[in-house]
TORKE-375721 format. One line per field, with one value per residue (C-alpha): residue number from 0; residue in three letters; x, y, z. Coordinates in steps of 0.1 Angstrom, whole numbers, padded with zeros to 4 digits. Example, Ala and Ser with C-alpha at 12.3 -4.5 7.8 and 13.67 -1.06 7.14 Angstrom:
2
bavex c(0 1)
minu c(ALA SER)
xx c(0123 0137)
yy c(-0045 -0011)
zz c(0078 0071)
//
This chain:
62
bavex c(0 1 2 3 4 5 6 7 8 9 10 11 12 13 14 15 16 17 18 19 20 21 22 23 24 25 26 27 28 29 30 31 32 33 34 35 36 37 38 39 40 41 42 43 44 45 46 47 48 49 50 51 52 53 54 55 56 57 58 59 60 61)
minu c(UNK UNK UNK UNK UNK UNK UNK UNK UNK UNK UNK UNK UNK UNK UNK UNK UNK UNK UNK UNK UNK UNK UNK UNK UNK UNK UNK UNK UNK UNK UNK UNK UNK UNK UNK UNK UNK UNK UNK UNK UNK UNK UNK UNK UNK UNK UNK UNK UNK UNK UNK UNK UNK UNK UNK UNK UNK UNK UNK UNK UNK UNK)
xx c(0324 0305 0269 0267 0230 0243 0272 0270 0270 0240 0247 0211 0203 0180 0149 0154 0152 0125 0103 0117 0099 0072 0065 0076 0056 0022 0024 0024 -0007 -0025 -0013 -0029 -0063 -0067 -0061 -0089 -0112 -0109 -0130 -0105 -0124 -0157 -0135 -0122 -0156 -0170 -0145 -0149 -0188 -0183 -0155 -0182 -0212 -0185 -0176 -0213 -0226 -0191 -0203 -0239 -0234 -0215)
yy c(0109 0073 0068 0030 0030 0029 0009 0037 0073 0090 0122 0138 0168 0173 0185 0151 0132 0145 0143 0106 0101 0117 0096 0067 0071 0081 0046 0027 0045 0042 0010 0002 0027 0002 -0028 -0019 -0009 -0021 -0048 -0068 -0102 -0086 -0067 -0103 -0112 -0083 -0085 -0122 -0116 -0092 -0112 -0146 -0116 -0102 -0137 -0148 -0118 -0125 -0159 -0152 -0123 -0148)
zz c(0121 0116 0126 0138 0131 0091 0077 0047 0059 0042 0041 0050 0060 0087 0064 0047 0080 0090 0057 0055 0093 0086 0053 0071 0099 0076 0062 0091 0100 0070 0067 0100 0088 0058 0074 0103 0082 0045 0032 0012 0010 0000 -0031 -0039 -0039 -0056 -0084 -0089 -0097 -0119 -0138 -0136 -0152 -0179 -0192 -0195 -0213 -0237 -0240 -0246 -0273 -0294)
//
Protein backbone atom coordinates (compact mmCIF):
# COMPACT_ATOMS: atom_id res chain seq x y z
CA UNK A 1 0.00 0.00 0.00
CA UNK A 2 1.55 3.58 -1.17
CA UNK A 3 1.34 6.69 0.97
CA UNK A 4 0.97 9.63 -1.60
CA UNK A 5 2.32 12.06 1.04
CA UNK A 6 5.98 10.14 0.18
CA UNK A 7 7.27 9.05 -3.25
CA UNK A 8 9.59 6.47 -1.03
CA UNK A 9 7.62 4.42 1.51
CA UNK A 10 9.44 4.95 4.86
CA UNK A 11 8.66 2.22 6.65
CA UNK A 12 8.14 3.88 10.33
CA UNK A 13 6.65 2.68 12.97
CA UNK A 14 4.31 4.62 14.83
CA UNK A 15 6.78 5.37 17.95
CA UNK A 16 9.06 6.83 15.21
CA UNK A 17 6.37 9.16 13.91
CA UNK A 18 5.57 10.43 16.67
CA UNK A 19 9.12 11.16 18.28
CA UNK A 20 9.92 12.68 14.61
CA UNK A 21 6.68 15.24 15.44
CA UNK A 22 7.48 15.85 18.52
CA UNK A 23 11.21 16.81 17.63
CA UNK A 24 9.94 18.49 14.65
CA UNK A 25 7.43 20.36 16.30
CA UNK A 26 10.00 21.40 19.48
CA UNK A 27 12.07 23.28 16.95
CA UNK A 28 9.75 25.28 15.46
CA UNK A 29 8.97 26.51 18.90
CA UNK A 30 12.29 27.14 20.06
CA UNK A 31 13.07 28.40 16.95
CA UNK A 32 10.33 30.89 17.35
CA UNK A 33 11.53 31.22 21.55
CA UNK A 34 15.01 32.35 20.25
CA UNK A 35 14.02 34.41 17.60
CA UNK A 36 11.51 36.53 20.16
CA UNK A 37 13.69 36.89 22.52
CA UNK A 38 17.45 36.41 21.61
CA UNK A 39 19.64 39.37 21.25
CA UNK A 40 21.57 38.42 18.15
CA UNK A 41 22.81 41.99 17.08
CA UNK A 42 23.95 42.93 20.52
CA UNK A 43 26.18 39.26 20.49
CA UNK A 44 27.50 40.58 17.05
CA UNK A 45 28.31 43.52 18.80
CA UNK A 46 29.54 42.06 21.87
CA UNK A 47 31.78 39.68 20.06
CA UNK A 48 33.14 42.30 17.74
CA UNK A 49 34.51 44.41 20.87
CA UNK A 50 36.04 41.85 22.35
CA UNK A 51 37.77 40.80 19.02
CA UNK A 52 38.73 44.94 18.55
CA UNK A 53 40.18 44.54 22.78
CA UNK A 54 42.02 41.00 21.98
CA UNK A 55 43.90 42.43 18.92
CA UNK A 56 45.01 45.61 20.75
CA UNK A 57 46.32 44.02 23.88
CA UNK A 58 48.19 41.42 20.93
CA UNK A 59 49.36 44.40 19.43
CA UNK A 60 50.51 46.28 22.52
CA UNK A 61 52.32 43.24 24.24
CA UNK A 62 54.53 43.07 21.27
Amino acid sequence: MSNPLFAVPLNMATSTWIVTIVAGLSFVVMFGIASAFGDFQGLINTTLKNDSIARENRKNKK
